[in-house]
Every structure is written in structure tokens, then in C-alpha cells.
VEXDREN-2710 file (C-alpha; in Angstrom, 1 decimal):
% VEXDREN-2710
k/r/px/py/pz
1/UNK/0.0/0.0/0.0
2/UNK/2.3/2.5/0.9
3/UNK/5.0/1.7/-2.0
4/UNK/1.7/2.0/-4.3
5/UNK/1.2/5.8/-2.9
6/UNK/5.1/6.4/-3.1
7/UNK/4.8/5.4/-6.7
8/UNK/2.0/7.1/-7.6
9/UNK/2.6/10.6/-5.3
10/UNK/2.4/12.5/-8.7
11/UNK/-0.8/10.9/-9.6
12/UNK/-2.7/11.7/-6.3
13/UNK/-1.3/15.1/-6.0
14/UNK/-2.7/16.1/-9.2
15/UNK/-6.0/14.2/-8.3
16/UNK/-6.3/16.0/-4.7
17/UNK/-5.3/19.6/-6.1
18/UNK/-8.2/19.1/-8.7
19/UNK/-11.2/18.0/-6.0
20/UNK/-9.5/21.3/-4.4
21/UNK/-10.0/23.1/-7.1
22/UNK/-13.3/22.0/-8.4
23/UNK/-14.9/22.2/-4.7
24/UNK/-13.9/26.0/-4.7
25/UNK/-15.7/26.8/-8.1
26/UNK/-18.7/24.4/-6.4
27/UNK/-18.8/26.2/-3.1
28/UNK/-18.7/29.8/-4.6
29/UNK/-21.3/28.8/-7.2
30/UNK/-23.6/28.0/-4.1
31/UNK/-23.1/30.6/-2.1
32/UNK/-23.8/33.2/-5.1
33/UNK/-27.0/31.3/-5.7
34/UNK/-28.0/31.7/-2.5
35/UNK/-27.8/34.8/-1.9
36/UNK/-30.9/35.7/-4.4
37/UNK/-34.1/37.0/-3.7
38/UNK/-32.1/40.1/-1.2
39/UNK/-31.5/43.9/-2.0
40/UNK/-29.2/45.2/-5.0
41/UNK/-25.9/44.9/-2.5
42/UNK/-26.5/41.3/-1.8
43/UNK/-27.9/42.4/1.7
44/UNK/-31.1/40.3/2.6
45/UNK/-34.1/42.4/2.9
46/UNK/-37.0/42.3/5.4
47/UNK/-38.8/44.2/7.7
48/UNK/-37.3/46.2/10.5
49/UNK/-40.3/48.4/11.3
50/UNK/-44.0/48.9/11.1
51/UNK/-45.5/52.4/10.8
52/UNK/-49.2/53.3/9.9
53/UNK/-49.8/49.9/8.7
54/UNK/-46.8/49.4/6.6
55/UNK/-43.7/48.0/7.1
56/UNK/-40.3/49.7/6.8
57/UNK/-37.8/47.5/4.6
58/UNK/-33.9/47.2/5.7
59/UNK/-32.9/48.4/2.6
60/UNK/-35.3/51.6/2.9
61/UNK/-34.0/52.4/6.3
62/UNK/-29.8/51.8/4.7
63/UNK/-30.7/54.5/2.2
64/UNK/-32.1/57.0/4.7
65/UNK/-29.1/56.6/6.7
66/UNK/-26.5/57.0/4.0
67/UNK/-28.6/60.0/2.9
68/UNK/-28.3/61.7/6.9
69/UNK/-24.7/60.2/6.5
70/UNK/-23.9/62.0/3.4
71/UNK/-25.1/65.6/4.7
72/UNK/-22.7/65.5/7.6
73/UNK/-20.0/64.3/5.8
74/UNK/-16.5/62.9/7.2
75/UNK/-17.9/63.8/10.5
76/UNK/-20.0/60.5/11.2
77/UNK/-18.3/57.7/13.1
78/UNK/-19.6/54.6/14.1
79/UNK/-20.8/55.8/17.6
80/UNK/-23.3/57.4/15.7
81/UNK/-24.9/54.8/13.4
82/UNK/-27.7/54.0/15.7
83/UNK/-28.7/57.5/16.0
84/UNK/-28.6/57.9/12.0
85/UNK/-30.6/54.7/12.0
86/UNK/-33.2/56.3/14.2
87/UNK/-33.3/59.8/12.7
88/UNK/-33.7/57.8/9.1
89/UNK/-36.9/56.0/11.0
END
């Protein structure tokens, strides 16, 4: 057995480098195909809020707070993402 593998070390390198290979081509190929059925960016998107009956989408509530982001420019920092998040509410 193990003068078979010595002989044939070549053989089964090439072999396990190609699984390797195909199994990264595989596993990307899945996880693009399931990220469908989410927002633009690849974010899922679902409710985060309800308000007169209807609900507020993730992706709504991302684009108000880049908007609030973009009028105070380079002085937003992380500390103040949840009060973005709320003003965009």
C-alpha cells in the first residue's frame, strides 16, 4: 500500500489539487445562488419596522441613513450609526 502511494505521489497530488479546485468553483457557485431574492448589494431584505400599517424595509431604512450620513459628511463615526438609523426612521 504504501510503496503504491510512493509510486504514484504524482498521480494523487494532481487528483487532490483538482477536488480542491473543483470544490472551490462548487462552493462559490452555491453561495452566489443563494444569496438571491435580497437587495441590490446582496444584503437580505426584510422588515425592521412597522408604521401606519406598513412595514419599513432594511434596505429603505440603509438609504435613509446614507442620505443623513452623506449631509454630515467625514464627521460621522460609528458611535453614531444608531442615531442615523433612528433619525432615518
Amino acid at each position: 500500500m504504501l510503496r503504491a502511494m510512493r509510486n504514484y505521489t504524482k498521480i494523487i497530488m494532481i487528483i487532490v489539487i483538482l477536488f480542491f479546485v473543483a470544490s472551490c468553483f462548487a462552493g462559490y457557485g452555491l453561495y452566489v445562488r443563494g444569496n438571491k431574492g435580497g437587495a441590490g448589494d446582496g444584503i437580505r431584505d426584510y422588515p425592521v419596522a412597522e408604521a401606519n400599517g406598513k412595514n419599513i424595509m432594511r434596505s429603505d431604512l440603509e438609504r435613509g441613513a446614507a442620505r443623513i450620513s452623506e449631509q454630515y459628511g467625514s464627521s460621522v463615526t460609528s458611535a453614531d450609526s444608531p442615531q442615523i438609523r433612528r433619525a432615518a426612521l
